[in-house]
N, C-alpha and C positions, 0 to 999 in steps of 0.2 A: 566120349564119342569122337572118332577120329574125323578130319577137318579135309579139306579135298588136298589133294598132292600139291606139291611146291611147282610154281611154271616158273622156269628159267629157262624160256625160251630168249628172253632178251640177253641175259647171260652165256647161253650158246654162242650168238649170232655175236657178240662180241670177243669171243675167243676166237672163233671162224676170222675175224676179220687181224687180230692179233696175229695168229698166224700164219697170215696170208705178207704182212708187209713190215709189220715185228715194228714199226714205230711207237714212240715215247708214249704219244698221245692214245693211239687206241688201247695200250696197255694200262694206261690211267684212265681210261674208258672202264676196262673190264674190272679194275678194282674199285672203281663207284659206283658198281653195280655189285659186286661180290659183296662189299660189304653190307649192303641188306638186305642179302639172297638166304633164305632158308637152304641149307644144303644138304646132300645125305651121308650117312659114315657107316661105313660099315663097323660093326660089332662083334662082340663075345654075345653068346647067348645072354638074356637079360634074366636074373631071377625070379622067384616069384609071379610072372606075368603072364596073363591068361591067356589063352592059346589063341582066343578071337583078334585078340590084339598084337600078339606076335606076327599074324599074316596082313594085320593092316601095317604093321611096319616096315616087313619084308617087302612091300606093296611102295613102301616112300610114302604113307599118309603123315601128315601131323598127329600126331596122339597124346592127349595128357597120360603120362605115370607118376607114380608117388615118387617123390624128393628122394628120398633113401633109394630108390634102385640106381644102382652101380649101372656104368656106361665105359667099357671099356675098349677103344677103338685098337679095330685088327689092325697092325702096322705093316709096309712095304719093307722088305728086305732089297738098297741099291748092290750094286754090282762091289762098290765101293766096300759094303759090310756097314753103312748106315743105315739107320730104319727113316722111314718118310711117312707121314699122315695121308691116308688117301680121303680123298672127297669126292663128292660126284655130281653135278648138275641134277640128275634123274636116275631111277633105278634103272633106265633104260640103258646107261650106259655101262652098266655091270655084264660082263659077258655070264649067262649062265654058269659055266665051270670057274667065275672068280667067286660065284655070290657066298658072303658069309654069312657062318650063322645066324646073323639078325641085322638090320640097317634100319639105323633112328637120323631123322629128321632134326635138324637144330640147324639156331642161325652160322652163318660162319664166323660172325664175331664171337660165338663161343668155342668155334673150332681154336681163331686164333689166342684166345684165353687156354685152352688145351695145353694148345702149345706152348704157350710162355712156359707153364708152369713144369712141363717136361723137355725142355731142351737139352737135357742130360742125355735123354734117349732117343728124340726126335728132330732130325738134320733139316727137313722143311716139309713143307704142305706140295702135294702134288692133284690138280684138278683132273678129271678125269684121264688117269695114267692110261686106259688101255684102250683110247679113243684120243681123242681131240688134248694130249698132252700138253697141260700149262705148270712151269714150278715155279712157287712161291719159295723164294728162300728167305732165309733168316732176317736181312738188313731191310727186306719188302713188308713182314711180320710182322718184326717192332715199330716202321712205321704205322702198320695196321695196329697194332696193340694203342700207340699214341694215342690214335683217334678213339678206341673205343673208351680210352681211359677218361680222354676228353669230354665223350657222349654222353658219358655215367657222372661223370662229377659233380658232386653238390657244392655247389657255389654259397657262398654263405654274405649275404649283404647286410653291411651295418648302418638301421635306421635309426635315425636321430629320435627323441620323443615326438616329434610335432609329426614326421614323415609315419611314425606308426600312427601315430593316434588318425590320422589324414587317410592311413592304407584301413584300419578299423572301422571309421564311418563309412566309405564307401564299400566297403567289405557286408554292411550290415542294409546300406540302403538301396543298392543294387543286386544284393544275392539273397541274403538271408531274409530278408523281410520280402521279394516279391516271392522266393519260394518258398515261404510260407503261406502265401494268401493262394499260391497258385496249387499248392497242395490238397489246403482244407476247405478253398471254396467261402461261398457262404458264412458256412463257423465260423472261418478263419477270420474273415472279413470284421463278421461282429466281436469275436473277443477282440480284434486290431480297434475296434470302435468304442469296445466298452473299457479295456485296460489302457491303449493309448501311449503315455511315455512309459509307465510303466512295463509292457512289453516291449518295450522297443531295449529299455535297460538290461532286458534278460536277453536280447542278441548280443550286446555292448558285452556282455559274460560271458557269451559264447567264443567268443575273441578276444579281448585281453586277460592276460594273465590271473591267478586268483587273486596274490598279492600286489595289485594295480588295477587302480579305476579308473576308466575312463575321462570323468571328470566332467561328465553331463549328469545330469538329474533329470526324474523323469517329466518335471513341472516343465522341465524346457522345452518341450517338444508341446508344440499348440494342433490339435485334430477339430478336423469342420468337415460335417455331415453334410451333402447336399442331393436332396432330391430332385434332381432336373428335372426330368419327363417321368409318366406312369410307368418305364422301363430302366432307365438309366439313373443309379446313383452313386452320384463322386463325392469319396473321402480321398479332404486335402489333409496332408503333413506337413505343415510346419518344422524345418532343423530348428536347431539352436544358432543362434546368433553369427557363432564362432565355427559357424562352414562355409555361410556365405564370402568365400573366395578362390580364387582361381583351384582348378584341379580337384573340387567338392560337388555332393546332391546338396541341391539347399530347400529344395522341396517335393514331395510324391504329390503325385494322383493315381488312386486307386479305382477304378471305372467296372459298375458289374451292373451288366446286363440282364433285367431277371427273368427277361421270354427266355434264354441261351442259357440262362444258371453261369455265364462267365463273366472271369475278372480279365482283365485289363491290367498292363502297369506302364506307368509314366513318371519320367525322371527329370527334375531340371536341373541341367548342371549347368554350373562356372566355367568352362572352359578356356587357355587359353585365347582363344579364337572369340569371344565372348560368351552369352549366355544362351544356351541350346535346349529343347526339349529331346529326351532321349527315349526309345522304349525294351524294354526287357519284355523277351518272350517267355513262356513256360519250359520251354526247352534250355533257359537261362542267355539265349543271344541276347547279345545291347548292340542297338543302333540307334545311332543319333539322327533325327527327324530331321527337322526343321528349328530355323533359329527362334528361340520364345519371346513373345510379344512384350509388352509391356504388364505389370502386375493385373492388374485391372481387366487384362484382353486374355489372359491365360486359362480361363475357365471355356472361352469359345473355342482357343485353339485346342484344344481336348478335346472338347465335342466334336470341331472339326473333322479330327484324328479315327475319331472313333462312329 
């Protein structure tokens, strides 16, 4: 299904202003805007692709096609005998007698990947050449290319055992165990009631490796039932010993309402800043509430909460 047309209206109006006074800055204006503008390119005819979609293209809509169709951008022949990449803000600015067989929509960080890759035959990127003329040359490119190379990179960070095992508990008591309860509800609630540490060890799987264990047991983890009101019942969790400190959960409250059929979740962390009640929503947001009381006063301020 094709997606509405690319606005590069803000990218217009910062070319307009480029060329009006050609300083540094609004020219590093219009390249902080190019580079997450969807842009259009004109084309060779595309293969294979069905005719309803061929006129959503020539149109400048966004359109998924299959990975395998060939995209081969029409090139500018300069006066020089170099060829140039044209691009266009909007189909608007295609004079009818330039439009090419087809025009696809992509970002322009993929333009400028185009272009790295053929600089044998392409001299530089020109924005809309038959209107509001801006050139990209080569030395403007490779710093655009930098940046996307930058934006893509997988950064790879090395944790200590204690810093995974630490990213794994919080991994299990702020994600995977509220979106699980918040998924199945009710059921979820009571097998979380009736298995206990032992499901809690089969998230602890979900996240560490096969051949490494976490290094909890399911004994460790202590679960308490409590019916408060004819409507409201909280199950508390109990961590293991060896959380309670800075930058850990060291204990849930899970809160379900049975006029609503909803769950609740609440989180107490260590924080540097000291010890915080925190809430996870079903949409998985965490925000930290209010600072938690003392052991004893924790069950009120939950109900408070809630």
């Amino acid at each position: 299904m094709a997606e509405q047309k690319p606005d590069n209206t803000a990218l217009e109006e910062a070319i307009a202003v480029f060329r009006e006074d050609k300083e540094r800055d609004s020219y590093v204006k219009v390249m902080e805007i190019l580079e997450k503008s969807i842009v259009i390119v004109p084309t060779m005819p595309l293969e294979n692709i069905p005719e309803e979609v061929t006129e959503q293209l020539r149109e400048g809509k966004v359109v998924a096609f299959p990975k395998e169709t060939k995209v081969l951008p029409c090139l500018l022949k300069k006066e020089t005998g170099e060829q140039a990449l044209p691009i266009f803000t909007s189909v608007a600015q295609i004079p009818p007698e330039k439009m090419s067989p087809s025009v696809v929509a992509m970002p322009f960080m993929s333009c400028v990947a185009m272009y790295m890759a053929n600089q044998d035959k392409v001299a530089e990127i020109v924005v809309n050449p038959f209107s509001e003329l801006m050139i990209l040359t080569r030395s403007i490119l490779e710093v655009a290319d930098k940046r996307r190379k930058a934006a893509t990179e997988i950064k790879t960070v090395q944790l200590t055992r204690e810093q995974f095992q630490n990213f794994a508990h919080n991994r299990v008591a702020l994600y995977l165990l509220p979106k699980y309860l918040f998924t199945n509800g009710l059921q979820g609630l009571e097998e979380f009631q009736r298995e206990e540490g032992a499901l809690m060890m089969r998230f602890y799987e979900q996240v560490y490796p096969k051949e490494t264990g976490c290094g909890f047991r399911a004994e460790d983890f202590s679960l308490m039932i409590l019916n408060l009101t004819d409507n409201i019942q909280l199950t508390r969790l109990d961590m293991p010993d060896a959380v309670n400190k800075k930058g850990m959960c060291y204990r849930v409250y899970a809160a379900f309402k049975r006029d609503m059929e909803e769950v609740s979740y609440y989180a107490l962390e260590y924080t540097k800043d000291g010890k915080f009640i925190a809430k996870v929503t079903k949409d998985g947001k965490h925000e930290i509430v209010e600072p938690a009381p003392d052991n004893g006063a924790e069950i009120e301020a939950i109900m408070n909460l809630l």
